[in-house]
N, C-alpha and C positions, 0 to 999 in steps of 0.2 A: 199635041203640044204638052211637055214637061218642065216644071219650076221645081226648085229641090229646096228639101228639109231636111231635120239633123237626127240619127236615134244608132246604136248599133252594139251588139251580144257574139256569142259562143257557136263553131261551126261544125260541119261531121264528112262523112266520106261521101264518094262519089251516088247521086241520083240515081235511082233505079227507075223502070219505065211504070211502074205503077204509082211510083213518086211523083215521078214527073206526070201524070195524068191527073193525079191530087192538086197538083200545083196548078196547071192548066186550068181543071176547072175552077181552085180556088180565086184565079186573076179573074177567071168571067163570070163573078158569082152577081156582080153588079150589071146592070145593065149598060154599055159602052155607050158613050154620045161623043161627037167628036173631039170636043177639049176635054183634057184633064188637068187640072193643074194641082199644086202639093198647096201646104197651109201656107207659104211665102208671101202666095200673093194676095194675101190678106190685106198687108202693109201698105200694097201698091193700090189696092181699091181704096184704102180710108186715105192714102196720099188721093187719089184724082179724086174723090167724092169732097174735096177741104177744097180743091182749087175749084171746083162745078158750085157750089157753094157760095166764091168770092165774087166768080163770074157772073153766078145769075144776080147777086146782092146790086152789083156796080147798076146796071139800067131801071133796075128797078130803083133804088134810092135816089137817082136823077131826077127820074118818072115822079117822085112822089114829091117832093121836095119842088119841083116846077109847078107841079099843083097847087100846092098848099100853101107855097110863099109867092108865087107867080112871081116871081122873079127872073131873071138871068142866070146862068150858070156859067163861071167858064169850063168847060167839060175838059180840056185840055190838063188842065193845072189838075183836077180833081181824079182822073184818068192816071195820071200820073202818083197820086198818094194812095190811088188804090191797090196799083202795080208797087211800088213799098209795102204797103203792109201785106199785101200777099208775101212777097217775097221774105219779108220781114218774118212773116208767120210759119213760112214753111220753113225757116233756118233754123228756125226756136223748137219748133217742134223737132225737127231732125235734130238737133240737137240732145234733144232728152228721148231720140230711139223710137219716137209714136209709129215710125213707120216700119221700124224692124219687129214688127211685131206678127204672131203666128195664129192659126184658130185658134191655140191653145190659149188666148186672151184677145179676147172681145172687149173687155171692160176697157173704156175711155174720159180717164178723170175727170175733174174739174178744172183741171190745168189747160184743159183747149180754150173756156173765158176768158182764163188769166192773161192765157198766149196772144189772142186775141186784142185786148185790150193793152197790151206791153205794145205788140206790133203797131197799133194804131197813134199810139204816143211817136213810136220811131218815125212813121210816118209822118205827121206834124213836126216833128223835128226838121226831118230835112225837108219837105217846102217850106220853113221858116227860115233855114239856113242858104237856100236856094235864091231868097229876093220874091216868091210868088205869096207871101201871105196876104196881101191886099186882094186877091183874086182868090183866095179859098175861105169857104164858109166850116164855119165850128159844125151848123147845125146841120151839114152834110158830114160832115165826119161822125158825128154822133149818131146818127141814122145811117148809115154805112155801116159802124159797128155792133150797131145793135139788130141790124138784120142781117151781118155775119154772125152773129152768137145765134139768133132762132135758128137760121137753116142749119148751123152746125147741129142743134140740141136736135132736130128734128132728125136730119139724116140721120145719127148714130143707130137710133132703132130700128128705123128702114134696111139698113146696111146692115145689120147683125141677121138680123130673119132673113134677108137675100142670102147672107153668107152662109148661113143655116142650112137656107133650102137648098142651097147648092151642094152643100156638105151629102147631105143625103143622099142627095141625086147620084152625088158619085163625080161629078163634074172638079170639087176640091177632094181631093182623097189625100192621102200617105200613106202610100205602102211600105211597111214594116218588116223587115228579117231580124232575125236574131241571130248571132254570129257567138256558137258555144252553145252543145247539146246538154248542159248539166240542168236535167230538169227543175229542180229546185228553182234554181234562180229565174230559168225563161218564166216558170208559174208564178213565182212572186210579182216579177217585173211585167208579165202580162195583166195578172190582176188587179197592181197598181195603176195602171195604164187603163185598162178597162173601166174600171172604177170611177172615173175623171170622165166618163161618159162624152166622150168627144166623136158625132159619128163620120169624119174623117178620116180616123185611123182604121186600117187595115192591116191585119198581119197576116203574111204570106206564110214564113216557114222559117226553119233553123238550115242554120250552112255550120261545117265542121269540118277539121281536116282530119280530128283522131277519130278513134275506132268507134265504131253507134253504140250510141246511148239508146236506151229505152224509147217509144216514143213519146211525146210529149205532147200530151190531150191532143188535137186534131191537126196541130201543125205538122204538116210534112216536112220529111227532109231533103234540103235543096240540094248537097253537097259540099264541096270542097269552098276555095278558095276564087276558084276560075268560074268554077260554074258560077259562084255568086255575083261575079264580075258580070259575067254572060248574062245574068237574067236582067244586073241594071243596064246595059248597054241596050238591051231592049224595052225599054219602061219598064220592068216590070218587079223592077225595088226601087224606090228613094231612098230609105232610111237604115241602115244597120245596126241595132243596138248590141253596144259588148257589154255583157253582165258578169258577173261571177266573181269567186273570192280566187278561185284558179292559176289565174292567170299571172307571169312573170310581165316584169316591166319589159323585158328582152322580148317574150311572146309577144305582146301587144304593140312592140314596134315594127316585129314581124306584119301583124295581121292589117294594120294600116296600110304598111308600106304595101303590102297585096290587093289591096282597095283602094289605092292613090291611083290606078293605071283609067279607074271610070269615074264620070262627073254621079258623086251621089255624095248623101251627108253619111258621115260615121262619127256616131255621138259613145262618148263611153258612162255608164250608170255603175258611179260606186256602191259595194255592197252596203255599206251606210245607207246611202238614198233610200233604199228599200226598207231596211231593216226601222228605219225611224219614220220613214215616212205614216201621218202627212203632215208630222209634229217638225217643221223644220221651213225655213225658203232660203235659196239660194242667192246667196249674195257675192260681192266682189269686192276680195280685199287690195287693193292695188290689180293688179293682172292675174290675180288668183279664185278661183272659187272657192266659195267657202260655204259648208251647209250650217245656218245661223239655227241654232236648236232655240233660243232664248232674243228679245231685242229690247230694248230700253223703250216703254210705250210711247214714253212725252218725249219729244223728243224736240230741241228748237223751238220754233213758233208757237208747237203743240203745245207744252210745257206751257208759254204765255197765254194763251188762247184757255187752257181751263185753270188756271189760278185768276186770271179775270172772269172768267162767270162765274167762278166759285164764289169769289169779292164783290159782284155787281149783285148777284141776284140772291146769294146769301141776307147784305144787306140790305133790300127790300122785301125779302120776307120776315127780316125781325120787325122792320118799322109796320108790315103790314099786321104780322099776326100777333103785334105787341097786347094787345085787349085779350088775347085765348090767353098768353102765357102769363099774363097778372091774374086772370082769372082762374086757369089751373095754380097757382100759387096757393092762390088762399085758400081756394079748396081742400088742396093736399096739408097747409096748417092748421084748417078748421076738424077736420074728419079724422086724423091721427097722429098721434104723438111722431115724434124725430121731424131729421130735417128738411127740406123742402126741396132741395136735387140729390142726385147721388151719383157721385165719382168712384165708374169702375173701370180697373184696368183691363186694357183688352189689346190685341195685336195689333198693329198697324202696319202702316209701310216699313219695308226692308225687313220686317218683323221683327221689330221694336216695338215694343210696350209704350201704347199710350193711354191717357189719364182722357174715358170719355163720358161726357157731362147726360146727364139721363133728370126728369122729372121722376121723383123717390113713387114707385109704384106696390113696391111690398111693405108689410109691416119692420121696421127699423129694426127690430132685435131676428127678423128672419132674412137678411141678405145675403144674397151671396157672389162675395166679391168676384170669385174666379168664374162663377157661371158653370159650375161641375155640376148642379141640377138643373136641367131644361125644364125649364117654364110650360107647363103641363094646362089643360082647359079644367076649369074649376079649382086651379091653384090656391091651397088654402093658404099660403103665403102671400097672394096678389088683397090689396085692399079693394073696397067696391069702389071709391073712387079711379082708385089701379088699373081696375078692369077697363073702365071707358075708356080712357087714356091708352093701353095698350091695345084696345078693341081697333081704336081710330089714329093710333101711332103717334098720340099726342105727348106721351113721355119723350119722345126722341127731339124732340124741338130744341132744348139746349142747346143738340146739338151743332147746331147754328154758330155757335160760340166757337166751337172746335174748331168749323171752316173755317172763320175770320181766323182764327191763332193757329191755324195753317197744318194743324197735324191730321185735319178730313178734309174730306170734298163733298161737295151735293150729291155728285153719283160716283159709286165707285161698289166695290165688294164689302157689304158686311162686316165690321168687326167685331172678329169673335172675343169671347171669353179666355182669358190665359191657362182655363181646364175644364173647355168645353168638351165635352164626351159626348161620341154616338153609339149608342149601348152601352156595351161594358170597355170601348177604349177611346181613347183621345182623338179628335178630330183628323189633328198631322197622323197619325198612326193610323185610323181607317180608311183615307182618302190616298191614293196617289198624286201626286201632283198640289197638295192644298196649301203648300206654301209659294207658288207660283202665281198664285191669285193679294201675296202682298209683294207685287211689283209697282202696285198706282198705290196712291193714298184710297182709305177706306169710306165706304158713302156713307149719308144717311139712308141715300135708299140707291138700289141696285136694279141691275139686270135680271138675277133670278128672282128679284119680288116681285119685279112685275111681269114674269112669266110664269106665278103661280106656286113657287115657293117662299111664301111670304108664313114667317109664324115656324111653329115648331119644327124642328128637324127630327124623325120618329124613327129611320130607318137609313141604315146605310147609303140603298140607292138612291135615297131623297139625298143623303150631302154629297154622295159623288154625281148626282146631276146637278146638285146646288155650286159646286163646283167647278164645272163642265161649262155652266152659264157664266160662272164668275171668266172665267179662261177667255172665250169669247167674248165679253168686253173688252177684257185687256187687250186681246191682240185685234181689234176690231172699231177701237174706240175712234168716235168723232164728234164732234161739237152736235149736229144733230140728233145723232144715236143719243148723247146727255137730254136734248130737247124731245124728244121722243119718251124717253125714261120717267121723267119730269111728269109730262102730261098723263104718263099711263100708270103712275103712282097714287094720282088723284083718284083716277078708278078705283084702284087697288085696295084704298084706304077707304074707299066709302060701300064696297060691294066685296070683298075678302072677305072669309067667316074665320080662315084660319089662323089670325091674329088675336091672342088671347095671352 
């Protein structure tokens, strides 16, 4: 049995019998068991394991609830709001694609609670609009929905390792051709693909109608056009990927049109995809694909979601640590001349220049506003109160002020100095990419500090992985990931030697 998937490349002349004995063996290189199916029916497992799920919740929360309140039920009315929110729930879901989904994504948001918990409202909706709410209990709806969200949370992992194991086994496969012998591209496109460690996929060979290309590491050549046709008519391709920069818009409606005649997917990878990959996700502009190289992080919700905890818990940590920071006050007035914070300019979001507030840790007549010398261990410009203070990160606290007046956040990327240098050149100038990390507002503390670059930046590959980390917030960020940051900063700052 056969389910199809989508992929498809550059093709060559006609099979020879040594080809074709490469190819033979290459289809039986897995062990055969009687199903096969492509990564499709991915979709159709996480669809029936949502409704096995609803099914088994429904007797059991009767069960439990008879128990507990020994009461009545009418099972009738309650039968029926469970049959809504199922229904309810698979529309929703279907709706946002959960089930058009391939091996090539396993991961299943948070949005299955959400769905859940939406569905169950609609539900109550209509037995109240029905005339049955006198006969339906809250506190069976609410245990109904809460023992659809465990079985759901439970199944996911079960169902990913099943699908796994199956993958292996050979039972889910995708078999792969490449349609277009221009090595180049099948290597790139194979690499890329290999790389994503998916063990579903399988590449058979390259099919081509011009004259042979060289071979192409271990892929054999399938042939033309027909034959390619010929091997999926017998299981023995799903997918065809067309790659290459080659090809005329004219060819490629050719080469379709000659693979419209078999049921298989023909997917086409532009030379883009490759060439940027894996710095890009595909997105839909209208009825269009588009490879998104950059995306706005905050986005909606997002956007509210961390100027509120930036606002919530910024200010409980002024009211809390208000005793350290009068305390560091007078210390820094009693122990050396100048004044008691100190405003430097340093980059910020969109990279604009902003004014950020620091407890004065150098001696006043040796600052340095742009930050062109990096703060070195036994800095004879650092004061000895300086030192504690920047030991345990306690000049940074000001910055507190910043988040409330909106130009920081509590986590985000470092902000640098407007002439910070790594060796002998400037930040943006040694680093690729280092202006891409002021797409959020700037933290007090970050991703790379608390994975160990916390304190001086000494060498290049220190700020291009300091970088590297900041990147990965950005495009990765969640309210979590913030609570997570948060908690491992506290480590950072009491067990870190590299902050000086």
């Amino acid at each position: 049995m056969r389910m199809d998937d989508n992929i498809c490349l550059p093709a060559a002349s006609e099979a020879e019998p040594e080809e074709a004995s490469k190819l033979a063996a290459a289809v039986s290189a897995r062990p055969k068991s009687g199903l096969r199916f492509t990564s499709n029916v991915v979709g159709s497992l996480f669809l029936i394991t949502d409704i096995i799920c609803f099914i088994i919740s429904a007797p059991i929360t009767l069960a439990v609830f008879s128990v507990v309140r020994r009461a009545g039920v009418v099972i009738p009315v309650h039968i029926t709001a469970f049959i809504v929110m199922l229904g309810s729930f698979l529309l929703i879901r279907t709706s946002r694609q959960a089930y058009r989904r391939s091996l090539l994504d396993l991961r299943d948001s948070s949005e299955t609670t959400f769905d859940a918990v939406i569905s169950s409202l609609i539900a109550s909706a209509f037995i109240w609009q029905a005339g049955l709410v006198k006969d339906y209990s809250r506190g069976i709806t609410l245990l109904f929905l809460l023992s659809v969200v465990i079985f759901l949370s439970v199944s996911r992992p079960i169902l990913n390792w099943v699908i796994t194991r199956l993958a292996k086994s050979g039972q889910i496969e995708q078999r792969i051709a490449f349609y277009g012998a221009d090595p180049q591209s099948v290597a790139l496109t194979r690499q890329l693909l290999e790389s994503l460690h998916f063990p579903h996929l399988r590449f058979v060979g390259i099919a081509d109608d011009r004259a042979r290309f060289a071979p192409v590491s271990d892929l054999p050549m399938l042939g033309d056009l027909t034959k390619l046709c010929e091997l999926a008519r017998q299981g023995e391709v799903d997918q065809v990927l067309i790659s290459g920069p080659q090809f005329t818009p004219q060819r490629l409606a050719q080469i379709v049109d000659g693979l419209s005649e078999v049921c298989i997917d023909v997917s086409l990878i532009p030379p883009q995809a490759i060439e940027l990959s894996p710095n890009y996700r595909v997105n839909l502009l209208g009825t269009v694909p588009v490879l998104t190289l950059w995306q706005r992080p905050f986005r909606d919700m997002n956007q509210v979601v961390k100027r509120a905890e930036d606002l919530v818990l910024s200010g409980l940590a002024l009211l809390v640590l208000s005793p350290i920071l009068l305390i560091t006050a007078v210390a820094i007035r009693l122990t050396s001349p100048g004044p008691i914070t100190f405003v430097q300019p340093r980059v910020g979001f969109n990279n604009e220049t902003i004014r950020v507030f620091k407890f004065r840790s150098m001696y006043a007549d040796k600052a340095d506003l742009g930050a062109r010398q990096t703060t070195t261990r036994d800095d004879p410009r650092v004061t000895p109160v300086g030192r504690i203070l920047r030991r345990f990160s306690i000049d940074e606290l000001p910055q507190l002020f910043n988040v409330l007046q909106g130009s920081m956040s509590l986590v985000g990327p470092r902000p640098h100095g407007t002439e910070m240098m790594v060796g002998d050149r400037f930040y943006h100038e040694a680093v690729r990419g280092y202006a891409g990390r002021h797409r959020v507002k700037p933290g007090i503390t970050g991703y790379a500090q608390v994975r160990g670059l916390r304190g001086e930046v000494r060498t290049v590959e220190r700020a291009k992985r300091r970088v590297e980390l900041d990147t990965h917030y950005v495009d990765n960020w969640s309210f979590w990931l913030d609570m997570w940051i948060l908690f491992a900063t506290v480590r950072a700052v009491l067990f870190d030697r590299d902050a000086y």
